[in-house]
N, C-alpha and C positions, 0 to 999 in steps of 0.2 A: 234530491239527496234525502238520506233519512236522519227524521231530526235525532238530537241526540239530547234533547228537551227533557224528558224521564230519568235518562242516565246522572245527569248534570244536576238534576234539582234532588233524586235519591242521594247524591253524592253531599250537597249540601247540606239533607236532612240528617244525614248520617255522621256528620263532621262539621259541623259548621263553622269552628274554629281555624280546623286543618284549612277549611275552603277558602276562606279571605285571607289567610296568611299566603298560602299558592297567587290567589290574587294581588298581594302587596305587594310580591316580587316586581311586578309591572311599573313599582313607584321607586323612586331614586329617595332614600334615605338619609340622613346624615348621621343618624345613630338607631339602632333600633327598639321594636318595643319591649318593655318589660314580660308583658302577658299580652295575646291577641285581641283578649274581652275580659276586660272585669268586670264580672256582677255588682259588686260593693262600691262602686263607685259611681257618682252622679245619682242622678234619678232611678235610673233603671239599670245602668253601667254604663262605662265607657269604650271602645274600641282603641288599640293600638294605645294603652297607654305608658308611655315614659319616653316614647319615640319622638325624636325629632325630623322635621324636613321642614321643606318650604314652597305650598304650591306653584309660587311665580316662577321659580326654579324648574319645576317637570314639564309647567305650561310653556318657555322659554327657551330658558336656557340647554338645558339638556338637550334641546333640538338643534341650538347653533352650534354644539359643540359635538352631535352626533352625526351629521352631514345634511342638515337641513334648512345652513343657514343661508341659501340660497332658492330657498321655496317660500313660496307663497302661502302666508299664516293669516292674513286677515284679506278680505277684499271688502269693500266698504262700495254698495252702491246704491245711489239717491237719484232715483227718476223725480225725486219731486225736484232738486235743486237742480239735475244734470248732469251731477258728478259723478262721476268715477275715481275710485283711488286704489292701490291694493299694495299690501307692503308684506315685505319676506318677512322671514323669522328675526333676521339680523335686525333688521330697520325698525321690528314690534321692540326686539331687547334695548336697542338705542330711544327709542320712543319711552320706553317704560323706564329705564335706568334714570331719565333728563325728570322725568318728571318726580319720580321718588328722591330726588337729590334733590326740591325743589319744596315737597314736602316736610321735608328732612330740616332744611330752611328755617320752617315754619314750627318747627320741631315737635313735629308729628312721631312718635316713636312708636314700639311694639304695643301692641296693646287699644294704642287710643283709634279713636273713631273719626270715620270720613264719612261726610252724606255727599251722596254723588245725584245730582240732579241734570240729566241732560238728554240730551238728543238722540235720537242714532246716529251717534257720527262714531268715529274710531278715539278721539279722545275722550269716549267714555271707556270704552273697553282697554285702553291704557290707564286708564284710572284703577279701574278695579285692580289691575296686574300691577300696577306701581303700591297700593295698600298690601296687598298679598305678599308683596318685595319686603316690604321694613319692616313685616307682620302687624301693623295698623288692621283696623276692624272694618271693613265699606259695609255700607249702607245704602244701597237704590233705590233712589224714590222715583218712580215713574214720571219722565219730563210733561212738564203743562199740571201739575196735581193741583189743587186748590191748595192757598195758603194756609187754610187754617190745618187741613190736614198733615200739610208738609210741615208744619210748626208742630201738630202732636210728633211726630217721626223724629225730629231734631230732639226735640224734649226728652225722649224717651232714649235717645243713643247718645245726649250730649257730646258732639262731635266736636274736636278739635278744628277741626278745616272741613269746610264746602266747596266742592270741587261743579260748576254749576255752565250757562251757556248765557249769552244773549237772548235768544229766541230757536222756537224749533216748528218743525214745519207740518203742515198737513195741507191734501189739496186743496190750492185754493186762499190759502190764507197761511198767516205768521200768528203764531201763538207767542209771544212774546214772555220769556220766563222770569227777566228780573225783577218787573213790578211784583209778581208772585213771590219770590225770595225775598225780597224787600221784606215784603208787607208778613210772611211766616216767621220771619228774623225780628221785626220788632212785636210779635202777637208771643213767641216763645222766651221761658227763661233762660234756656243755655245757649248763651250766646255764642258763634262761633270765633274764634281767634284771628279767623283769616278765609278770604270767601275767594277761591281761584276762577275766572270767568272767561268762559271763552267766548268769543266775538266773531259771529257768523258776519257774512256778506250781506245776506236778505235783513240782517236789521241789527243793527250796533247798541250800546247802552254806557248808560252813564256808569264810573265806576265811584261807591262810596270811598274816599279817603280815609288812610289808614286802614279799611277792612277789606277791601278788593284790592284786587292784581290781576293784571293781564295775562293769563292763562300763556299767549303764544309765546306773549315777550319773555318771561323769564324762563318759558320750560324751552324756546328755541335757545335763549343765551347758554341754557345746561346743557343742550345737544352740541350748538358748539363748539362749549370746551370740552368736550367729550368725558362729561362726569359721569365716572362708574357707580353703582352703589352694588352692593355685597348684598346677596339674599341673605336675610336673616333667618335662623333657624328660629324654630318654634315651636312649641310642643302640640302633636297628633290632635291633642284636645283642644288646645285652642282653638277660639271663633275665628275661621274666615271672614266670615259678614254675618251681617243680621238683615233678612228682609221680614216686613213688615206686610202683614196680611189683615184684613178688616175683620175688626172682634164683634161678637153680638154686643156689648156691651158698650160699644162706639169707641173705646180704646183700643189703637191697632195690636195688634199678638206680633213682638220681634220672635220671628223665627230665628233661630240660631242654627248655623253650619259648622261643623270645624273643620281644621286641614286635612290629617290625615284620613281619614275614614271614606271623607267625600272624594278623596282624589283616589281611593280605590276602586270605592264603587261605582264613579262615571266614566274610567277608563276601561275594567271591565266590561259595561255596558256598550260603548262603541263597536268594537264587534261581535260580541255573543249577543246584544238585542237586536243593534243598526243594522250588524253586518258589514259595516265600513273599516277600509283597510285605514293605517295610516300613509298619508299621501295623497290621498283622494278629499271630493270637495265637498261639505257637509251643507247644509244650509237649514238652520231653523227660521223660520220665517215668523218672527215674535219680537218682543221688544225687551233689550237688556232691563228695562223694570221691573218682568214677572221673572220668577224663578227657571219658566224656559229659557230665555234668556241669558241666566245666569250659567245654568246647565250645560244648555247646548248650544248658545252660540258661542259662549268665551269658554267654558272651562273642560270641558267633555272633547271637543274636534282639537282642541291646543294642547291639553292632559297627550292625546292620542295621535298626536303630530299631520294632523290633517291640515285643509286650508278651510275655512269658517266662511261665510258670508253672513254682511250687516247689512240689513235692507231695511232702506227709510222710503217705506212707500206703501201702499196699501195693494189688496188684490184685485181690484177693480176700480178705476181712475184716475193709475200714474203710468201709464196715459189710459189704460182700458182694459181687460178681462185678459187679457194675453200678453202681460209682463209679467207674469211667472213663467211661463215658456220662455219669454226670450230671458229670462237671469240661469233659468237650469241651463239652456243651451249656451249661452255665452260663456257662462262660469263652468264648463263640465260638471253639473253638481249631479252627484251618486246619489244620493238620496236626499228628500225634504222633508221637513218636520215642519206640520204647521196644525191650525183650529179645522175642526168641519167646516163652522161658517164660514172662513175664508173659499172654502170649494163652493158651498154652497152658495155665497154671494156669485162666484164665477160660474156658477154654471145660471144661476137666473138671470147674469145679463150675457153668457152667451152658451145657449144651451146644446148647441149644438157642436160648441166647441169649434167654431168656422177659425178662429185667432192660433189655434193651434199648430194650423198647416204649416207656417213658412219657418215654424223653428225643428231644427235638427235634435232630437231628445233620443238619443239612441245610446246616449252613456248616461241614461237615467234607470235605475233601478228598482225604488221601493218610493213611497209614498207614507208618510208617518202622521196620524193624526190623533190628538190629544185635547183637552181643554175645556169640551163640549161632549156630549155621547154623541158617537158618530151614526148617526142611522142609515140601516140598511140601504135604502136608497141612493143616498149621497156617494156612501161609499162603493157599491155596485157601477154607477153613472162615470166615477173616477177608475175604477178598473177597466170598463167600457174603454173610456177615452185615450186614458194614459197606458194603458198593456203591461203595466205593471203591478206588483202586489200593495193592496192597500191595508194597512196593518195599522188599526187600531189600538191604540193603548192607554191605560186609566194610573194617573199618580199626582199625587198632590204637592204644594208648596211643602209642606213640610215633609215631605219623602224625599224632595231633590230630583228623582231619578225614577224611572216606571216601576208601580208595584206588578204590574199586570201587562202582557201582551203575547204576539207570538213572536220567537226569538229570532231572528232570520239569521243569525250568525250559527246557532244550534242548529238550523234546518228547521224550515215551516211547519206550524200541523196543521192538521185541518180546517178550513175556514167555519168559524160561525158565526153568522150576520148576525149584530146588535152584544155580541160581546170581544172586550177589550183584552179576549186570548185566557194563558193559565198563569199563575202568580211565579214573580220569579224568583229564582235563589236568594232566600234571607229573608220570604216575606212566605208565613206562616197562614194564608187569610182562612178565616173563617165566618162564618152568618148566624149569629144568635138572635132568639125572639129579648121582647126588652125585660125579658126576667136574668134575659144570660144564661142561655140555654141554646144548644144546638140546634135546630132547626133542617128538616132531611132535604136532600137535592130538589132542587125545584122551589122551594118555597121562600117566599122573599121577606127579608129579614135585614138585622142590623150587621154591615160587613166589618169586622175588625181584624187586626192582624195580632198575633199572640207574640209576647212580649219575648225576647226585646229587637226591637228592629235592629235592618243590617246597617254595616257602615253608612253614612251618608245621609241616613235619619236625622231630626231634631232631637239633639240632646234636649234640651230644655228649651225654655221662653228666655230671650231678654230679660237678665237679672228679677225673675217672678218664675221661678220654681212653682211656687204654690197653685199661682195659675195655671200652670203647667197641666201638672196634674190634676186640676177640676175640669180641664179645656178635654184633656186627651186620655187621662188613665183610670180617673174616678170610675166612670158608671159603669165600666166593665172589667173589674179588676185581673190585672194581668193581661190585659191588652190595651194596644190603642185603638181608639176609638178613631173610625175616619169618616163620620158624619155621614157617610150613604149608607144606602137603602141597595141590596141589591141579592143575589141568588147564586149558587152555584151547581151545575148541573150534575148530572153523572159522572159525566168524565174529566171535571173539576175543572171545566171551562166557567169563568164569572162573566155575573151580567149586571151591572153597575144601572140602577133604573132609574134613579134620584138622588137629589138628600135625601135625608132625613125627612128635613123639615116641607120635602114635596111630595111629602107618601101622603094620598089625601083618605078621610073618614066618610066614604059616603054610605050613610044609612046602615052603620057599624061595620061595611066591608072597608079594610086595607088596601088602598088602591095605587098603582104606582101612575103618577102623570108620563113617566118617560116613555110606558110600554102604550099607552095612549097617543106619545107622539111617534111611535114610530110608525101604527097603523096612519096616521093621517100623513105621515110624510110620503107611504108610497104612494098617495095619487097623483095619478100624471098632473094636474092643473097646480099641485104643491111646490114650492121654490124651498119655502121653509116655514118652519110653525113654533107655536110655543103652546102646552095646555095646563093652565094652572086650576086650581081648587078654587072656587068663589062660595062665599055664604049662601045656605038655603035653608031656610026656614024647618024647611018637613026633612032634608035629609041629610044636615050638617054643613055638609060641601055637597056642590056638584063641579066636575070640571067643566071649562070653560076653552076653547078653542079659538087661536088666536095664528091665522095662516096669510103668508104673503102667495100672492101666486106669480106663476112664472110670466117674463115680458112676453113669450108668444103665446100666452094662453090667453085666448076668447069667450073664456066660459061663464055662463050664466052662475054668481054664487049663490043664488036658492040652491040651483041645481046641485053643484060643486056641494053646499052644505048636508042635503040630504041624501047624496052619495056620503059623505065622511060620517055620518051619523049612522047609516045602513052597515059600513064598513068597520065602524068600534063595536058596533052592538054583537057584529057577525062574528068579530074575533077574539074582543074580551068579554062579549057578554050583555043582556041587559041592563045584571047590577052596576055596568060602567056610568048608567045614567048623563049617557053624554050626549047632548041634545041641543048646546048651545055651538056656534061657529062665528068667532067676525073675523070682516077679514081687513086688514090695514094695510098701510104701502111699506111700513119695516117694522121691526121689532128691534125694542130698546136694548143696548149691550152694554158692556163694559168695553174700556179699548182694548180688552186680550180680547176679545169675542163673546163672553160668556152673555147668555142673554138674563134679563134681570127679572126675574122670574116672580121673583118678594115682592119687588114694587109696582111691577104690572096687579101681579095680586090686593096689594093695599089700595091699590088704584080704583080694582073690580069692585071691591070690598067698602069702598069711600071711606076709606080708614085713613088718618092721618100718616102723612109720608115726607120721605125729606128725602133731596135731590140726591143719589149717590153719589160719592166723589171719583168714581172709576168710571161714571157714565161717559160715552163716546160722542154722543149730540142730545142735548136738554130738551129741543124742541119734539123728543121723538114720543114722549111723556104725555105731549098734548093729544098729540095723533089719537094714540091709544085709549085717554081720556073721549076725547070725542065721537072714535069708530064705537066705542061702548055705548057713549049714549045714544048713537044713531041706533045701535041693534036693542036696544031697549024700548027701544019707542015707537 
């Protein structure tokens, strides 16, 4: 089909008021707004303000009450536990009413705050939709965080109620969460009122008196008596949630969401980005912690009356490299949204894709990858395998929703390997050098978006405006500022190539590390890589090459290295000065995937470092540590 990608985004550039109010019609109301956009208000202005609604209501309700309360809204499946569960619309509404009436209890009202610490299990995701219900603030903090961390987070949202688990899982072992809350509850000032805990199988917990309560006991007594609670309206502007993203400064940045704006712009996105109808089965394959999560497993497939899948399992070891085939075929799921690394761990332990065979994917459609730049390779390997389209796309926590990709609802364009597609309706991006200055097609620069973002944006910080504005709007006035480094071509396709902060100085050329790993990711013997910037005496930085290779490759790494060094030099250049290669059994991540790029580098560098608290495994720190000193010596 021919995209209708040009048509759709002129229409926006041209109206952009006219465009999101056509888009709002999508959203169930209670009253509507005064004006689409105000400039003059907030920081940069507001969307939709004076209107009221209620997201738990579009995500919900409107669905029991439109003919869908007899479909399938959540499916919840854990290969680590063995379970299975999946509940219609009606049983999410009863699920979510027992628990807001229970809240309600504790009297949590409009306004106040919920930190939500738990699992992937489905009473997380009724958590966030029961806050959303009585217009309460959630807050998710990534289950298993370190206390002291989840004590800054509490501190900074001072929450009324903790909505929390026993223990949560990973293979192999129980991560155990109360001693964690305990111990961030007596490290923080704001205490909470009331701490709601739920009590898995795989490991039970003590509960403090007076401040804990049995999660099942009182929200199953609320579904019993079948206690209804009323969505309350709430103004457009109001905070949905706040999450919480790691500041240079070691103080997390509360992002802030609000209601109306974000439930325009992730309902539109379902099919003008995804392409998914409503009724069909979505699956982000992420954890309700990070903002994917937020996005697209609960609010974006539920907003658009779809069925979600919660997956508590990893891509490789619950049980092996081919339990994402058997969850899209079992669950019909239309499309998946997941990291690179998660392909690219599955294709290093089976490269051949042999686990594939016995599952039926023939109502599988598109492939969504986000998180990481996805490089050519990985994503090619996944076209290969899966015979479907692999659509990259680039947006951050604080966007919500994709700034960049190609639209598959609009109709595809063209493919180009190593970019994350063209910007979409409501996102203005442009590349200036750091004077703040344009910068012509092709040359890589500072990417920001021109002021003011679409629905769905970060209004502000967490009560610190200030910050706000030094974080996001200072150094480039009249735009936000989105920390990478990247380029735009002729035909206004972007190419996202770093931060910022991994644009390296070798020998006063401007070098991007990303466009370095993408030449060493095509080699065949490559699983996955990372190249970061190391100290050099004579020439600032040079970058440094940090490659896992695949389990069925036998290849000599001199050899392997002096092919990847023949192969940077060939395609960016001598000035790339890239000369060094080691190679280790993994590279360090965060649990969304993100690999940690800073502290491998402070590592390089013997610069003092502290453990990050989003790290996935501590011991992988060492590795790394010691493959350096071996290639040094």
């Amino acid at each position: 089909m021919t995209s209708r990608y040009h048509e759709v985004y002129s229409g926006w550039q041209q109206d952009p008021e006219g465009f999101w109010a056509k888009a709002a019609a999508e959203i169930d109301w209670f009253s509507p707004w005064e004006k689409v956009f105000d400039a003059k208000a907030g920081v940069y202005g507001r969307w939709f303000p004076g209107a009221t609604c209620n997201t738990c209501f579009n995500a919900v309700d409107r669905h029991v009450e439109g003919g869908r309360k007899d479909q399938p809204a959540l499916i919840h499946d854990s290969p680590i536990s063995g379970r299975k569960k999946s509940f219609t619309y009606g049983e999410l509404k009863d699920e979510v009413s027992a628990l807001a009436s229970v809240l309600k209890d504790f009297g949590v009202g409009k306004g106040d705050r919920v930190v939500i610490y738990m699992p992937m299990v489905p009473e997380a995701v009724f958590a966030m939709l029961a806050c959303a219900r009585i217009g309460a603030v959630h807050s998710v903090v990534f289950g298993g965080f370190a206390a002291r961390e989840l004590a800054a987070r509490i501190d900074d949202a001072a929450p009324k109620a903790i909505i929390s688990a026993s223990c949560g899982l990973e293979p192999g072992r129980v991560v155990a969460y109360k001693p964690l809350l305990d111990e961030a509850i007596r490290l923080c000032a704001a205490k909470p009122e009331a701490c709601l805990i739920l009590q898995r199988e795989e490991q039970r917990c003590d509960l403090a008196e007076g401040r804990d309560h049995d999660y099942a006991a009182l929200v199953g007594a609320a579904r019993s008596a079948g206690r209804a609670v009323d969505c309350e309206p709430v103004l457009a502007t109001d905070p949905l949630y706040i999450l919480y993203t790691s500041g240079t400064t070691g103080r997390p940045k509360g992002v802030v969401r609000d209601n109306g704006g974000h439930m325009v712009r992730l309902k539109w996105s379902m099919f003008n980005e995804f392409g998914i109808e409503p009724g069909e089965t979505f699956w982000a394959a992420s954890d309700v912690g990070w903002v994917v999560g937020h996005s697209y497993i609960v609010y974006a497939p539920l907003l658009h009356g779809c069925t979600t899948v919660l997956f508590e399992g990893k891509p490789v070891g619950t049980p092996d490299a081919g339990v994402f085939w058997r969850v899209i075929a079992e669950h019909n799921v239309a499309a998946l949204f997941t990291a690179p690394t998660a392909f690219r761990a599955i294709r290093t332990a089976d490269p051949d894709a042999e686990l594939l065979a016995p599952h039926d994917l023939t109502g599988f459609r598109s492939l969504f990858l986000a998180g990481e730049r996805a490089d050519p390779d990985t994503v090619k390997w996944a076209e290969k395998t899966l015979g479907v389209p692999v659509i990259d796309h680039w947006w951050q926590t604080e966007t919500g929703a994709p700034i960049s990709q190609d639209p598959v609802g609009l109709g595809m364009l063209p493919v180009k390997y190593g970019s994350p597609g063209v910007p979409m309706p409501g996102y203005d991006v442009q590349v200036l050098d750091d004077a703040g200055d344009p910068v012509p097609a092709g040359t890589l620069g500072n990417v920001v978006v021109k002021l003011p973002l679409p629905p769905g944006g970060l209004p502000t910080l967490w009560n610190d405006d200030k910050r706000f504005r030094d974080a996001y709007l200072s150094e480039f006035p009249g735009y936000y500022k989105t920390a990478d480094a990247g380029m735009l071509d002729e035909d206004g396709y972007l190419f996202i190539m770093a931060r910022t902060d991994d644009i390296i100085n070798v020998a006063g050329h401007r070098l991007s590390t990303g466009g370095m790993e993408e030449v060493v990711a095509e080699h065949p013997a490559v699983a996955e890589c990372a190249v970061i910037g190391i100290a050099d005496p004579l020439k600032g930085q040079v970058p440094c090459g940090f490659v896992v290779l695949h389990g069925k490759a036998q290849t000599d790494m001199g050899s392997v290295e002096q092919e990847l060094i023949a192969m940077v030099r060939e395609r960016i250049g001598p000035v790339a000065a890239f000369k060094k290669v080691v190679s280790v059994k993994r590279l360090p991540k965060t649990r969304s995937g993100k690999i940690l790029r800073a502290t491998m580098q402070k590592i390089a560098d013997h610069r003092e470092w502290t453990m990050p608290a989003t790290i996935d495994d501590p011991s992988i720190l060492d590795e790394i540590s010691e493959a350096l000193g071996k290639s040094d010596s």
